[in-house]
C-alpha positions as CSV (number, residue, x, y, z in Angstrom):
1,X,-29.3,10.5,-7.3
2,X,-25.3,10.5,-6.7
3,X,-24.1,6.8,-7.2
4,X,-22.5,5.3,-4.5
5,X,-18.7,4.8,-4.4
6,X,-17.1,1.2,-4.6
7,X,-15.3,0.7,-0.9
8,X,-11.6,-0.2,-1.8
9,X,-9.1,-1.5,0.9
10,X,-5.8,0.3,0.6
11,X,-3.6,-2.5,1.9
12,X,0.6,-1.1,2.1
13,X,3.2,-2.0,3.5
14,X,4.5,1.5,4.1
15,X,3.1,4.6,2.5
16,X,4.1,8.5,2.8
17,X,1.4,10.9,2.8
18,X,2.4,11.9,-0.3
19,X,2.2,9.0,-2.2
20,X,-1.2,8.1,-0.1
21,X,-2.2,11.6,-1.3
22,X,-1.5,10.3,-5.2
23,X,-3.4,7.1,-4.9
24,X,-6.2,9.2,-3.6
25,X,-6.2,12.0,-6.4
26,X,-6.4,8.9,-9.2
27,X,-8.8,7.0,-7.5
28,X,-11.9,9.6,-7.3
29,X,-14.9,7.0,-7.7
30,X,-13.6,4.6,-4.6
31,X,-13.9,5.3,-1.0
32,X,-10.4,4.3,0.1
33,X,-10.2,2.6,3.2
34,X,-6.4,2.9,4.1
35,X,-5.2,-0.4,6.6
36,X,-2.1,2.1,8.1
37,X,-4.8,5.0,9.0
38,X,-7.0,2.0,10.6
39,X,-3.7,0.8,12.5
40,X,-2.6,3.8,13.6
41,X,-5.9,5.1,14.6
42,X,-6.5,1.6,17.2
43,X,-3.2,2.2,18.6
44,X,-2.7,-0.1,21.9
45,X,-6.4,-1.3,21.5
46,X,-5.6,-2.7,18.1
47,X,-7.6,-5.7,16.7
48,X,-7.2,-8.0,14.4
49,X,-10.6,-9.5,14.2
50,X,-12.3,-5.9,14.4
51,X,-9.8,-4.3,11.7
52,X,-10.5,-7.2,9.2
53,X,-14.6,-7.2,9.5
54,X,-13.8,-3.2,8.5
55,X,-11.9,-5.3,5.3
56,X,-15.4,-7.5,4.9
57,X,-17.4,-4.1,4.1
58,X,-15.2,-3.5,0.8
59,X,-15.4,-4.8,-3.0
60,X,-12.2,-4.3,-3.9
61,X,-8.5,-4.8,-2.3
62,X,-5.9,-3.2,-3.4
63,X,-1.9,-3.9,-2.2
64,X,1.3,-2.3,-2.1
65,X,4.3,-4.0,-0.9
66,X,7.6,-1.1,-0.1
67,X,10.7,-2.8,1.6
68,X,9.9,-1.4,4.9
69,X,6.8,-2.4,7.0
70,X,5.2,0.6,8.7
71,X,6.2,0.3,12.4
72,X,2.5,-0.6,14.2
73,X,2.0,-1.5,18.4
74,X,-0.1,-3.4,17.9
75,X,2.2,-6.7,18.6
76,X,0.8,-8.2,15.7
77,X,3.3,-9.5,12.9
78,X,2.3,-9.1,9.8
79,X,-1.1,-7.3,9.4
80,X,-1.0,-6.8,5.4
81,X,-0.5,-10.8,5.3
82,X,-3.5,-11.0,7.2
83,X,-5.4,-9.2,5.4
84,X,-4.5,-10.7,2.1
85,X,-5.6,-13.8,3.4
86,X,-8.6,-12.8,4.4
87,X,-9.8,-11.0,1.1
88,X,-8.9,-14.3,-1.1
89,X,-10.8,-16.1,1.6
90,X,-13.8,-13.8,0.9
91,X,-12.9,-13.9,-3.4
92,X,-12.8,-9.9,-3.3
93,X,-10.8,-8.4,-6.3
94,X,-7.3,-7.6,-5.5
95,X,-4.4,-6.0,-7.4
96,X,-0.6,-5.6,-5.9
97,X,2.3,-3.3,-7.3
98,X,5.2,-4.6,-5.4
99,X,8.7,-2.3,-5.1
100,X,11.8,-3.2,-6.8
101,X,13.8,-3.9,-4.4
102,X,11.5,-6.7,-2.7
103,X,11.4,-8.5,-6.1
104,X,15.3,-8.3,-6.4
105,X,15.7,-9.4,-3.1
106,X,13.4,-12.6,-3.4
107,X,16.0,-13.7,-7.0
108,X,18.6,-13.5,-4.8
109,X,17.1,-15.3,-1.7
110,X,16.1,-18.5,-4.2
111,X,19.4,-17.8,-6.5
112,X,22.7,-17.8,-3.8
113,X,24.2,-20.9,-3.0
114,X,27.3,-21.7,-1.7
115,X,30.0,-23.9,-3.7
116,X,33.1,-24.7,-2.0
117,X,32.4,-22.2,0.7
118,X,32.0,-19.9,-2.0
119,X,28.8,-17.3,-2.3
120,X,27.8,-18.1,-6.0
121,X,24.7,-17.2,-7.9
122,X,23.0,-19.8,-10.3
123,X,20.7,-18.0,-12.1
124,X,23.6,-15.5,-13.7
125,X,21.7,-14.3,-16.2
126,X,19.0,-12.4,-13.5
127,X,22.0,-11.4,-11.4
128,X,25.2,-12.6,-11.0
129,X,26.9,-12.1,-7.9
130,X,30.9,-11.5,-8.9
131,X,29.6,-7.9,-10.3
132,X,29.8,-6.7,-6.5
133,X,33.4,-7.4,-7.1
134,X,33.5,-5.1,-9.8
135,X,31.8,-2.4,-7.6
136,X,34.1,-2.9,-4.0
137,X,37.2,-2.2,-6.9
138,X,35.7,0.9,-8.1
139,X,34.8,1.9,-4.6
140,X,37.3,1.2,-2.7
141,X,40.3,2.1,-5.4
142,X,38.6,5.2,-7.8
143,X,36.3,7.0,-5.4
144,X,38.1,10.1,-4.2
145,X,41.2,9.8,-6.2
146,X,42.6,12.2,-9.0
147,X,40.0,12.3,-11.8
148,X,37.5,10.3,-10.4
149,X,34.1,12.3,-11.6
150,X,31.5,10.6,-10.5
151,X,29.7,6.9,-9.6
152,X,26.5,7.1,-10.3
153,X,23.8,4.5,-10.2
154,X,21.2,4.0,-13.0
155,X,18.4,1.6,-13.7
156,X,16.0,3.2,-16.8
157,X,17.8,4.0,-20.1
158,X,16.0,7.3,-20.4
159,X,17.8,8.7,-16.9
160,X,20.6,7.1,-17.6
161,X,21.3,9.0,-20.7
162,X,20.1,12.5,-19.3
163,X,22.8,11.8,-16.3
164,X,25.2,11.4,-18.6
165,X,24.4,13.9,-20.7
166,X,24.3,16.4,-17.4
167,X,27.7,15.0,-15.8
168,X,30.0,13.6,-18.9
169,X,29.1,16.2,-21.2
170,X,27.9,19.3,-18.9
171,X,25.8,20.1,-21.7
172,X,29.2,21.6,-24.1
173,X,30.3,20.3,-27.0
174,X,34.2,19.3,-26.8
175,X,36.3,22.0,-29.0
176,X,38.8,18.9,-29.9
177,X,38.5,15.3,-30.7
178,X,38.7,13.2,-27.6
179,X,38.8,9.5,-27.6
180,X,36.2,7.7,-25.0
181,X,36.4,4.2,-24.1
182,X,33.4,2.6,-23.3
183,X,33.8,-0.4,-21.0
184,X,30.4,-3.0,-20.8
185,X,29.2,-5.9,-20.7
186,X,27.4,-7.1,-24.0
187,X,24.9,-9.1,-24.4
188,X,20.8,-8.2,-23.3
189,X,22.5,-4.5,-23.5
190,X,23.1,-4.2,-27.0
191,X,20.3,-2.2,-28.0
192,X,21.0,0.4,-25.0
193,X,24.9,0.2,-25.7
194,X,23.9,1.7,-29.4
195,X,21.6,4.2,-27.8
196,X,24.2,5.5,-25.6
197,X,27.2,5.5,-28.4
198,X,25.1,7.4,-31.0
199,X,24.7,10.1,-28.3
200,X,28.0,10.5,-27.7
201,X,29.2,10.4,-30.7
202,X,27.3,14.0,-31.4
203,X,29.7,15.3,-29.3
204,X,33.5,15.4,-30.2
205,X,34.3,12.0,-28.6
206,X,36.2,9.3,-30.9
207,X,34.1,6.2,-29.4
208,X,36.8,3.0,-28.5
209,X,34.3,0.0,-27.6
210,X,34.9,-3.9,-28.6
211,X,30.8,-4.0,-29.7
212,X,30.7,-0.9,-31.8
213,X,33.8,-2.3,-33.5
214,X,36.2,0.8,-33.2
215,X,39.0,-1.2,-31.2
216,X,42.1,-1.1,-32.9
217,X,42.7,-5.0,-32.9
218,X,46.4,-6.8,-33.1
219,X,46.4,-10.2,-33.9
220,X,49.0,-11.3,-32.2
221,X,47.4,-10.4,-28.9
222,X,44.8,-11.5,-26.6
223,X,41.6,-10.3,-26.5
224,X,42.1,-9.2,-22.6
225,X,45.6,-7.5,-24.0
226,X,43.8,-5.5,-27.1
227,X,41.2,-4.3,-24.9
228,X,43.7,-3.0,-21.9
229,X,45.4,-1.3,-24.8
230,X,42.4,0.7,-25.5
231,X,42.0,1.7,-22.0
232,X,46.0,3.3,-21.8
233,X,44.7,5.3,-25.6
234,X,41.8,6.9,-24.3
235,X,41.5,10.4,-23.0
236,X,38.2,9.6,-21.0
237,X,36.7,6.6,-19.9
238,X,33.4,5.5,-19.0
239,X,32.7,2.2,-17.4
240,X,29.6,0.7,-17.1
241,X,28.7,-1.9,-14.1
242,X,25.5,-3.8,-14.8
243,X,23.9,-7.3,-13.0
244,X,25.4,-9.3,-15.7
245,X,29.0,-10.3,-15.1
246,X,29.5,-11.2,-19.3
247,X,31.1,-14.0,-20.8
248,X,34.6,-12.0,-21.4
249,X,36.4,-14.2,-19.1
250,X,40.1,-15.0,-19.5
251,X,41.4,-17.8,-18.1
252,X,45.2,-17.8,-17.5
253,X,47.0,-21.2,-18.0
254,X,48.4,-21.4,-14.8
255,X,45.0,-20.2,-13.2
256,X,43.3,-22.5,-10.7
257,X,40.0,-20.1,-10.9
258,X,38.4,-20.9,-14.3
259,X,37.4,-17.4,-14.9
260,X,40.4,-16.0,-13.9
261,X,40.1,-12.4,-15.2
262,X,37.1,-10.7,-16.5
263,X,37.7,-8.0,-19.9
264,X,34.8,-5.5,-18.3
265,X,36.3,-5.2,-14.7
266,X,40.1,-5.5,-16.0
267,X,39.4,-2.5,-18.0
268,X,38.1,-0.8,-15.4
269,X,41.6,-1.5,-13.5
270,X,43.7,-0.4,-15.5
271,X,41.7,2.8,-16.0
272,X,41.9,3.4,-11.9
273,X,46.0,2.7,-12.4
274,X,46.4,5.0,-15.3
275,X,44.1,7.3,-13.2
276,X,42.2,8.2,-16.1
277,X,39.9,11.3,-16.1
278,X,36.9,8.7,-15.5
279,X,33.2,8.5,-14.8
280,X,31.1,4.8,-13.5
281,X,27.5,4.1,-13.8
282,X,26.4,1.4,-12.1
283,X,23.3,-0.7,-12.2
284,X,21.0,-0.2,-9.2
285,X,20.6,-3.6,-8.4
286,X,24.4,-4.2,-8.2
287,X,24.3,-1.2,-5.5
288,X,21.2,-2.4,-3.4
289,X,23.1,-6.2,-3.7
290,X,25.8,-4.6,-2.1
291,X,23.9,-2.8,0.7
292,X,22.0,-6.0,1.7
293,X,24.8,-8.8,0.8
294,X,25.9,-8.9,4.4
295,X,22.6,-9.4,5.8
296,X,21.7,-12.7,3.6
297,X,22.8,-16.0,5.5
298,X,23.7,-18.5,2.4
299,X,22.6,-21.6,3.8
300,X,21.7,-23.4,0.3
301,X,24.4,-25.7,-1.6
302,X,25.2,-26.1,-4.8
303,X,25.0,-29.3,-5.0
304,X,20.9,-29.4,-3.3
305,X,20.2,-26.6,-6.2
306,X,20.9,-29.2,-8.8
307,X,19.0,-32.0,-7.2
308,X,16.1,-29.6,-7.1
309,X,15.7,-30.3,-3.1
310,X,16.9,-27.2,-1.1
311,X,16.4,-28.2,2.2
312,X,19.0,-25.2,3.7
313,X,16.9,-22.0,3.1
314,X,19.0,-18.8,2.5
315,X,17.5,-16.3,5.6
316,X,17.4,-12.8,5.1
317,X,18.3,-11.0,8.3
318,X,17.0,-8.0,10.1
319,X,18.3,-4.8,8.0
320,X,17.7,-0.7,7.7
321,X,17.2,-1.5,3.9
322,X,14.2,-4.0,3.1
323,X,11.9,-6.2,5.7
324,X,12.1,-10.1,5.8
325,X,8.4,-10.1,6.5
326,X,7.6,-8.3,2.9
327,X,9.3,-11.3,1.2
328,X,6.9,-13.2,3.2
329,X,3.9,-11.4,2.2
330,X,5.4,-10.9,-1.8
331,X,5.8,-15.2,-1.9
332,X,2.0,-15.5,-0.4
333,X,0.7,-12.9,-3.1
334,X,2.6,-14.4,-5.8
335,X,1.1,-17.8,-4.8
336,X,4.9,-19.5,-4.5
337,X,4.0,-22.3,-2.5
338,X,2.1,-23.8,-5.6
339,X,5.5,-25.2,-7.4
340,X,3.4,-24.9,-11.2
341,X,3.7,-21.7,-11.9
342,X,1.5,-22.1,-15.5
343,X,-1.8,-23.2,-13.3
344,X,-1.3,-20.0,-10.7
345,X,-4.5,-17.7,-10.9
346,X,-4.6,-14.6,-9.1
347,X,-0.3,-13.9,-8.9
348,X,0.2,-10.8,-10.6
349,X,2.2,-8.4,-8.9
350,X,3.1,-6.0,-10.7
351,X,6.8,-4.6,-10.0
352,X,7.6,-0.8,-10.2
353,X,10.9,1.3,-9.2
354,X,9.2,4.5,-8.6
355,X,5.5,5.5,-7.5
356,X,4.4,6.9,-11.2
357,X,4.8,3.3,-12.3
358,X,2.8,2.1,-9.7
359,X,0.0,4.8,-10.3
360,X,0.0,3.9,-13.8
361,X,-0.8,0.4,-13.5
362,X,-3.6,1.3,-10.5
363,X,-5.5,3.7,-12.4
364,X,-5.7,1.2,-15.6
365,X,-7.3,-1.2,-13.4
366,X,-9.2,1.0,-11.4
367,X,-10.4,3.7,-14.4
368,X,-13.3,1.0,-16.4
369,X,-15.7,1.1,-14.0
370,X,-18.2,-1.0,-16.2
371,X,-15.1,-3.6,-15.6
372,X,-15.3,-3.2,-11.7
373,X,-18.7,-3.7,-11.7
374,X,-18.4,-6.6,-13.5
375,X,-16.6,-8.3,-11.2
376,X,-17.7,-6.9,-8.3
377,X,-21.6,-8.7,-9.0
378,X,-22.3,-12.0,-8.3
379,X,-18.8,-12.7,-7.1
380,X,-19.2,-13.9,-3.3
381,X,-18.4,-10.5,-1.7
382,X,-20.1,-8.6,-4.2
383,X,-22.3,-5.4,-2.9
């Protein structure tokens, strides 16, 4: 006798029938009940009661949360919230992967505050803010200018090297020795910085970076000066724009800004100037900051943050990039409205960038189905 299938509630945000097709392919011992196929199927005559009581029929829930929300006519805001709700309401099993970008957005929603009328992030080590600078300089002063050769945008190591590998090197090997500068930040990239300079330097490039320790130093200069130097003796440079801002800031004594000048971005600068045969990376986040900046409303202070009582919430506005109302449903999955995070059960969301992360973690929880049946029996909702 075949053995009947566990029912499983696909609960997403917004899902293309190809990655609804990949879910599907991993998942071949669950009847997958899909909440967009059940939307879009009711149409105008959409219920809520009558789509959820479909939910009450399955043992296990499984969410995904994309930026966008599927559009529905239903008139009904919100429908994966709903259904969340009503699956911890009945104790069934659920697991969420939740995008990237939804995650990010959330740190910057709690982190922004404003000081002095100035946008300012608090928690600089996640993200800090003053690295959009960085990218409206390259943007707006390097992109289509002479030797300009490319911005791209990078967020795993392993890409990031094959990108450079395919645009900085074109896969030849330099006949002469050229000297590369290597502008970064430092520190929590250290490991990734040696990666990336022991690549290179198989090629015929002379690597000129402060961390590997190949700037030629004078002591009777600044740091900001030595490194500047370095920029005007390289043949090529490659800058690197991550979340973190660093702690090379220069201060100049008649400077009313404390962090007057930053060593990454003025290197960068005088790169542009010199109009240096040149290639930027930039981090992903510091791109997707940029995009959805303008549609944040900084309503938090400073001063609130550091009494620990924000009652001006930052608002994130209707936007073409990422939803307001899947921050919603990412703080309800993540339980944020209980304020100890140690004694939170049930809050894992898993984050993934692209949909073979997300498939990963799925089919380890799904695969063990000794472990689904385990918590599928005696459990409240269990079948």
């Amino acid at each position: 006798m075949k053995k009947k299938k566990f029912k499983i509630w696909l609960s997403s945000t917004d899902l293309s029938d190809r990655d609804f097709g990949q879910i599907i392919s991993i998942l071949p011992s669950y009847e997958v009940i899909f909440n967009l196929q059940l939307i879009k199927d009711a149409g105008s005559s959409f219920s809520l009661e009558d789509h959820l009581k479909k939910l009450e029929e399955c043992q296990l829930f499984l969410g995904l949360i994309n930026p966008k929300m599927s559009e529905n006519i239903s008139g009904v805001e919100n429908i994966p919230l709903r259904e969340i709700e009503r699956a911890r309401e009945l104790e069934i099993p659920y697991w969420y992967v939740v995008h990237r970008d939804v995650t990010f957005t959330r740190h910057l929603l709690n982190d922004l505050v404003l000081k002095g009328g100035v946008v300012q992030s608090t928690n600089k080590n996640v993200f800090d803010i003053r690295t959009i600078d960085i990218y409206d300089e390259i943007r707006s002063k390097s992109i289509g200018k002479e030797n300009h050769q490319k911005l791209t945008d990078f967020f795993r190591l392993s890409t990031f090297l094959d990108e450079i590998n395919k645009s900085l090197l074109d896969g030849k090997k330099s006949k002469k020795v050229q000297k590369l500068m290597l502008a970064s930040t430092v520190y929590g990239f250290e490991d990734q910085l040696s990666k990336i300079i022991m690549d290179l330097g198989q090629h015929n490039f002379d690597i000129l970076n402060s961390f590997y320790g190949s700037l030629k130093v004078n002591p009777k200069l600044s740091n900001l000066e030595n490194c500047v130097n370095s920029v005007k003796e390289a043949d090529i440079f490659l800058g690197i724009v991550r979340s973190y801002y660093g702690t090379g800031n220069i201060r100049n004594k008649d400077a009313v800004d404390v962090e007057d000048k930053n060593i990454t971005f003025e290197e960068i600068r005088k790169a542009i100037d010199l109009e240096k045969q040149r290639w930027f990376y930039v981090h992903r986040d510091v791109d997707f900051c940029w995009k959805v900046l303008e549609h944040i409303e900084v309503k938090a202070t400073f001063e609130e943050k550091q009494k620990g009582k924000t009652t001006n919430k930052n608002t994130l506005r209707p936007n073409a990039f990422i939803y307001p109302k899947t921050i919603e449903l990412y703080n309800f999955v993540i339980k944020d409205h209980e304020t100890n995070v140690a004694l939170r059960n049930g809050n894992w969301a898993q984050e993934f960038l692209v949909m073979s992360e997300a498939l990963r973690y799925i089919q380890t929880q799904l695969k063990d189905l000794e472990f689904i049946e385990s918590l599928t029996n005696g459990g409240r909702n269990g079948r």
